[in-house]
C-alpha positions as CSV (number, residue, x, y, z in Angstrom):
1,X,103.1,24.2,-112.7
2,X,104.3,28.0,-113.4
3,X,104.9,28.6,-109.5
4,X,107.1,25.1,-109.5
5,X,109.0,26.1,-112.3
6,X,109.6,29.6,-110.6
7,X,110.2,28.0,-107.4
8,X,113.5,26.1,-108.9
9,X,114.4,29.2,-110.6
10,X,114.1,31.3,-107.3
11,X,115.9,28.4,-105.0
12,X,118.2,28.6,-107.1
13,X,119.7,32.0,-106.8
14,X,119.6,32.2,-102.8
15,X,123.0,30.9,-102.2
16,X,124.7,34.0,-104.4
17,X,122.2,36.2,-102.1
18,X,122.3,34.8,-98.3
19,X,124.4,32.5,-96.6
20,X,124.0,29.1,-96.2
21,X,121.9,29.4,-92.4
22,X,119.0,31.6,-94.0
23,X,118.7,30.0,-97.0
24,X,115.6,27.6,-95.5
25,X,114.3,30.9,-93.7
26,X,114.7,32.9,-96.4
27,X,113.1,30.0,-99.2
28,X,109.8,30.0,-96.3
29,X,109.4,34.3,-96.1
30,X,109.7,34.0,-100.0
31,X,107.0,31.2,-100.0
32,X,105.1,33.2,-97.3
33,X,105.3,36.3,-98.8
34,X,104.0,34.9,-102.7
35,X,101.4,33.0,-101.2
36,X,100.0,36.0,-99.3
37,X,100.0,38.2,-102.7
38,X,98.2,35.3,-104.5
39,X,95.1,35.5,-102.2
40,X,95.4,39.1,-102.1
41,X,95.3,39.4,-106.2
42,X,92.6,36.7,-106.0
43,X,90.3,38.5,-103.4
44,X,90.6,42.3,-105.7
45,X,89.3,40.2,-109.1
46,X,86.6,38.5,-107.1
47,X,85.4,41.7,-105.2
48,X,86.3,43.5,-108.3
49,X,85.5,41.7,-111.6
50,X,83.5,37.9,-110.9
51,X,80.9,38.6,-107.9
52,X,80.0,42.2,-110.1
53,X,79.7,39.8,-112.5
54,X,78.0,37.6,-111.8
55,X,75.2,39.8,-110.5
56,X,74.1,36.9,-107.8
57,X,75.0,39.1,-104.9
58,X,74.2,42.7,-104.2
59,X,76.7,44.1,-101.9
60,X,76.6,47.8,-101.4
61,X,80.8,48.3,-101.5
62,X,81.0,46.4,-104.8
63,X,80.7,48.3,-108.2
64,X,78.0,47.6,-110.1
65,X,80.1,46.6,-113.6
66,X,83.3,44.6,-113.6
67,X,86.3,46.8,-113.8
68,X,88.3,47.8,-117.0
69,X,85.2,47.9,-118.9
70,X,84.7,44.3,-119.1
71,X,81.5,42.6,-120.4
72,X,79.7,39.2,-119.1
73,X,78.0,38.8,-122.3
74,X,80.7,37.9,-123.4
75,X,82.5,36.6,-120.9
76,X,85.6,38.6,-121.1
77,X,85.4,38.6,-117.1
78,X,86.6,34.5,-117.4
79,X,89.9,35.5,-119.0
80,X,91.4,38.3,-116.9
81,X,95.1,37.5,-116.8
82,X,95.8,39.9,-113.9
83,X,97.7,37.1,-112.0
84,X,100.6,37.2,-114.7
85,X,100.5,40.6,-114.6
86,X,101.9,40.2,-111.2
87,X,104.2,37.8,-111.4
88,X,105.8,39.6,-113.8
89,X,105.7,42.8,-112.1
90,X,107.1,40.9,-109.4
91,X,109.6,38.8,-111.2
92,X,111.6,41.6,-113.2
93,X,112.9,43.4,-110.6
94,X,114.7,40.3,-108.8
95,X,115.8,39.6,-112.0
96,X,117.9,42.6,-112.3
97,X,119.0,42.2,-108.5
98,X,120.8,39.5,-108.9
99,X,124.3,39.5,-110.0
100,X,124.9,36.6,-112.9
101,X,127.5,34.4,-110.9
102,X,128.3,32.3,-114.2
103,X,127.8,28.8,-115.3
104,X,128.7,26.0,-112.7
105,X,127.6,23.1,-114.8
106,X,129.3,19.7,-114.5
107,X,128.8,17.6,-118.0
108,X,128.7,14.3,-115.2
109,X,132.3,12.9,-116.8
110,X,134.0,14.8,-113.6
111,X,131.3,13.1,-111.6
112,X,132.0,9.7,-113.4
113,X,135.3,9.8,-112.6
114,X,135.3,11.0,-109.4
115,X,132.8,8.1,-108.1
């Protein structure tokens, strides 16, 4: 649901940003590019914080307690937020990027009228 909601948000800045031929290319390397950081956030807390964890597998290059300090007694390891940690890391420097082109909203009476 969050990524939809930041998809609209995002879509809707790449006209004041590219022109209207590399807005589809540059939507898709913007999708790409997320995705790709997704499954690299995902694979550091699972090599990182759940399989050290979860103490099922004994793998030589993975630490031997989850990172930060966390504890599996009590199951702090379930409630890592590290993936909105990134998104806003992410987020908040496209947010000052882009210029504030002002409001284009139509009320729908000019639409009305217009047919």
């Amino acid at each position: 649901m969050g990524f939809s909601c930041g998809e609209v948000f995002h879509n809707s800045m790449l006209p004041s940003i590219v022109s209207a031929q590399r807005i589809g290319s540059l939507s898709a390397l913007g999708l790409a590019v997320g995705n790709a950081g997704s499954l690299v956030a995902l694979t550091a807390v699972l090599l990182t914080i759940a399989l050290p964890a979860s103490k099922e597998i004994d793998w030589s290059f993975l630490p031997t307690q989850p990172l930060f300090g966390l504890d599996p007694a009590l199951h702090e390891h379930e409630r890592i937020a590290g993936g909105n940690c990134r998104a806003v890391a992410a987020g908040f420097p496209s947010s000052l990027a882009v210029v504030d082109t002002g409001s284009t909203f139509d009320r729908g009476d000019g639409a009305a009228r217009g047919g």
